[in-house]
C-alpha positions as CSV (number, residue, x, y, z in Angstrom):
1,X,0.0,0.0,0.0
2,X,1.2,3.1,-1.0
3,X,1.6,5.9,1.5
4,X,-0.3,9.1,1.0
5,X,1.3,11.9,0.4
6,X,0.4,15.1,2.5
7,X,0.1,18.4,1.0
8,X,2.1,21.4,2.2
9,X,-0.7,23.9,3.2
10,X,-2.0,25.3,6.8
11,X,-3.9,22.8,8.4
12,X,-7.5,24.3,8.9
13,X,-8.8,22.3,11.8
14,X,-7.5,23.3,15.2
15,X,-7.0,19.6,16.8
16,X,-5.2,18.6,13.8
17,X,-3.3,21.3,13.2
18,X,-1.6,20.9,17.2
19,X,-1.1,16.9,17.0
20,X,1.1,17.4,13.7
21,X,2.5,20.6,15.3
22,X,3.5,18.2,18.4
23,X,4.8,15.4,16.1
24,X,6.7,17.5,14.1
25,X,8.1,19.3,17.2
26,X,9.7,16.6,18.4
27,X,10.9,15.1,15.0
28,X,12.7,18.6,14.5
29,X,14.3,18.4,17.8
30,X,15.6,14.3,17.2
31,X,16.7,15.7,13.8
32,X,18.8,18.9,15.7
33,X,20.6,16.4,18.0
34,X,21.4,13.9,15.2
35,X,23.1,16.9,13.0
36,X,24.8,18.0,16.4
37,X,25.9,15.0,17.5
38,X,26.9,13.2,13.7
39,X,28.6,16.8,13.0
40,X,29.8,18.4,15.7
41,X,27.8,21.3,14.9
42,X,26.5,24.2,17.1
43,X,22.7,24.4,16.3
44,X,20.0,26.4,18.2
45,X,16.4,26.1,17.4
46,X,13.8,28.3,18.8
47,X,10.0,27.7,18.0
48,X,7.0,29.3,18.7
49,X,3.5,27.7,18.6
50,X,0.4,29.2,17.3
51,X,-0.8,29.9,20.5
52,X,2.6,31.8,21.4
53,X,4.3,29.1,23.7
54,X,7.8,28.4,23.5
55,X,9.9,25.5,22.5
56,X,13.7,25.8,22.2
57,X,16.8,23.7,21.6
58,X,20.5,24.1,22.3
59,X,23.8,21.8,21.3
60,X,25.3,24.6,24.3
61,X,24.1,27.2,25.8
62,X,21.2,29.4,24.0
63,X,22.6,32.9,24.8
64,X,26.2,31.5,23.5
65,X,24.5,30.9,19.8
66,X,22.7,33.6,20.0
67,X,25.9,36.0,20.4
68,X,28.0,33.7,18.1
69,X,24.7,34.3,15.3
70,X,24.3,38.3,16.3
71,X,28.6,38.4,15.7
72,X,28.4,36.6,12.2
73,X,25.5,38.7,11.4
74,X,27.8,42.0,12.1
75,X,30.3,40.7,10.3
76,X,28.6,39.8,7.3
77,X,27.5,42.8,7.1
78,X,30.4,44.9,7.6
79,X,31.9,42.2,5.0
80,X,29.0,43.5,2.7
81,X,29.8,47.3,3.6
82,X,33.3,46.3,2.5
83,X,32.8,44.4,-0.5
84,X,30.3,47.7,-1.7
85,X,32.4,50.2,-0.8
86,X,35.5,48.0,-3.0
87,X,32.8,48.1,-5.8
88,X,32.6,51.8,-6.1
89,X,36.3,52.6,-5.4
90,X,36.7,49.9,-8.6
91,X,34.5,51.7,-10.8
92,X,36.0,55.0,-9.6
93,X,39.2,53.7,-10.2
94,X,38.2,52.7,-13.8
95,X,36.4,55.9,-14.6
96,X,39.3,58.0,-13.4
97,X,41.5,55.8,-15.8
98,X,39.2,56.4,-18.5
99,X,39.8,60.1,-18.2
100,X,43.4,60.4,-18.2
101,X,44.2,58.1,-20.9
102,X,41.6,60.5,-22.9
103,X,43.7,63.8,-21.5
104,X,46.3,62.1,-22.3
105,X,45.3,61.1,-25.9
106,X,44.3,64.8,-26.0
107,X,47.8,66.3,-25.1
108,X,49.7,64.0,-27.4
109,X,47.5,65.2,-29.8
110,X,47.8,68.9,-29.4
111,X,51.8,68.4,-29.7
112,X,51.1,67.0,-33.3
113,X,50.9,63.0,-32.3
114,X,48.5,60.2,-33.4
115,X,46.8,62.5,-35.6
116,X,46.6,59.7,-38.5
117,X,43.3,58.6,-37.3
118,X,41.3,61.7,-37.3
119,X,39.0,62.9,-39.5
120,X,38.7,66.3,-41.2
121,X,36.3,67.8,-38.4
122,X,38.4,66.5,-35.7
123,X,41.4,68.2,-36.7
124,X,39.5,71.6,-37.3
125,X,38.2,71.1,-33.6
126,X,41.7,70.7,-32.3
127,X,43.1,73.3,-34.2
128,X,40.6,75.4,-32.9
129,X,41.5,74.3,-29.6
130,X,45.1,74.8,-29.9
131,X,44.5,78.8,-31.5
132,X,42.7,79.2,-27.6
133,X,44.9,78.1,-26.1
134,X,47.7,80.1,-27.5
135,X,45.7,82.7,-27.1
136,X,45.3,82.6,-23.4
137,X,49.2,81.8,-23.4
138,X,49.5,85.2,-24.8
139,X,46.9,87.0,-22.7
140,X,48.7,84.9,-19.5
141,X,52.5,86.7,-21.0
142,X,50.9,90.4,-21.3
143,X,49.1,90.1,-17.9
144,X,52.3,88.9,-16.1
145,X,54.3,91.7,-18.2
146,X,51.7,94.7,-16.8
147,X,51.7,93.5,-13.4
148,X,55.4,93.7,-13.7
149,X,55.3,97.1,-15.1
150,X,52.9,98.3,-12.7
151,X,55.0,96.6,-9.9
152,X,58.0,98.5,-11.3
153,X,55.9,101.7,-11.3
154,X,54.6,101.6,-8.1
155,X,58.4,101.4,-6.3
156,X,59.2,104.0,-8.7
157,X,56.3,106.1,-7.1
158,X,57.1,105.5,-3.7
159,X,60.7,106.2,-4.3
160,X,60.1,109.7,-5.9
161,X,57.3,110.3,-2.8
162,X,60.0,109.9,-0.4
163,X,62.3,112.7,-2.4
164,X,59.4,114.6,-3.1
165,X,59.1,114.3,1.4
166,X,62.4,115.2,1.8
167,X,62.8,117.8,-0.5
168,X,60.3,119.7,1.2
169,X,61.8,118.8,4.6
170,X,65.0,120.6,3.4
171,X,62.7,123.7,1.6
172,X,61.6,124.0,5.6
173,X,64.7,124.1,7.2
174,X,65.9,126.6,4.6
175,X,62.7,128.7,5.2
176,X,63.7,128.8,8.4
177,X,66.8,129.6,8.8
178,X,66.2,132.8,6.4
179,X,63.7,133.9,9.1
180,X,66.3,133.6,11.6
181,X,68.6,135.8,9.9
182,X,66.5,138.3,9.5
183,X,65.6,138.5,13.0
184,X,69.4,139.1,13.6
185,X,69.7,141.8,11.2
186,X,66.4,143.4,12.5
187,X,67.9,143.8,16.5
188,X,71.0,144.4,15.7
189,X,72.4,147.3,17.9
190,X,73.4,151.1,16.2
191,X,75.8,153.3,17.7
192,X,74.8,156.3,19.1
193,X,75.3,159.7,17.0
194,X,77.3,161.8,19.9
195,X,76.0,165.5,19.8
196,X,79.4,167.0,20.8
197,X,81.6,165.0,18.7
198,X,84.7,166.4,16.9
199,X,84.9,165.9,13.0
200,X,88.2,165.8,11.2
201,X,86.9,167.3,7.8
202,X,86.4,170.8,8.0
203,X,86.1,173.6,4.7
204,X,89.2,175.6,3.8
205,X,88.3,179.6,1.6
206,X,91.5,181.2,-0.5
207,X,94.6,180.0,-1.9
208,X,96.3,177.3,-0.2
209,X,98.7,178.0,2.1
């Protein structure tokens, strides 16, 4: 006779569905210690009924799986972080040596290299590109030679500022030492005219003597 087999669905009736929850309980358990005890393996099993009892199982101690299960699980995921962040430094990596072997296709280009395999626009784009950028060369060489002129300029004003300062510091001290001498000449003393003096010059009349 040929054993029925039972379909996988939720049991509807209530009395059925807790004997085969019971039988299966304890098969699941048997089954737990076999694979621990056959393997050596660390197993915890936790189950809850369908009316919210509890029914566990433990090679060792519970709390000792649990924290060895709650430590894989932190490490797999910082192992996942990892693996990620490796992913987008890759394709970083990869774009950023993209780029410069294009910049550096471009620059042997603009010194007059690999230019075999362009086409006629091509080549009238990179000319165009190497006219700017001779131009700004040349803008970059007049700016640097005005602010070197101005530079030059600007001592030269601050040179003739400080002669201009002390030329008029020497005008000053010339001012005043001419109103010095003046002051001199203006108190100097007279000699008094005497009345009574005798003078040596005196009129002679007739034939000289």
């Amino acid at each position: 006779m040929v054993r029925q087999r039972i379909q996988i669905k939720r049991i509807d009736n209530v009395t059925a569905r807790q004997v085969t929850f019971s039988k299966r309980r304890r098969g699941l358990i048997k089954k737990a210690q076999e694979l621990s005890t056959l393997c050596d393996a660390e197993i915890g099993l936790i189950v809850f009924s369908s009316t919210g009892k509890l029914f566990d199982f433990s090679s060792s101690r519970m709390t000792h799986v649990i924290q060895r299960h709650m430590l894989h699980a932190d490490n797999f995921q910082s192992l996942e972080q990892t693996s990620l962040q490796l992913e987008s430094e890759d394709s970083m990596c990869a774009l950023l040596n993209k780029e410069l072997e294009g910049k550096t296709q471009q620059l042997s280009r603009l010194n007059g290299d690999e230019l075999e395999a362009l086409n006629l626009e091509e080549l009238m784009r990179l000319e165009r590109q190497v006219e700017k950028g001779q131009t700004k060369i040349r803008r970059a060489k007049v700016g640097e030679k005005l602010r070197k002129e101005l530079a030059t300029l600007k001592g030269k004003d601050v040179q003739l500022a400080k002669e201009n300062q002390s030329l008029k510091e020497q005008l000053v001290s010339i001012e005043k030492d001419d109103d010095t001498d003046g002051l001199l000449l203006v108190h100097a003393p007279c000699s008094p005219i005497q009345d009574n003096a005798v003078s040596d010059t005196f009129l002679r009349l007739g034939p000289p003597i």
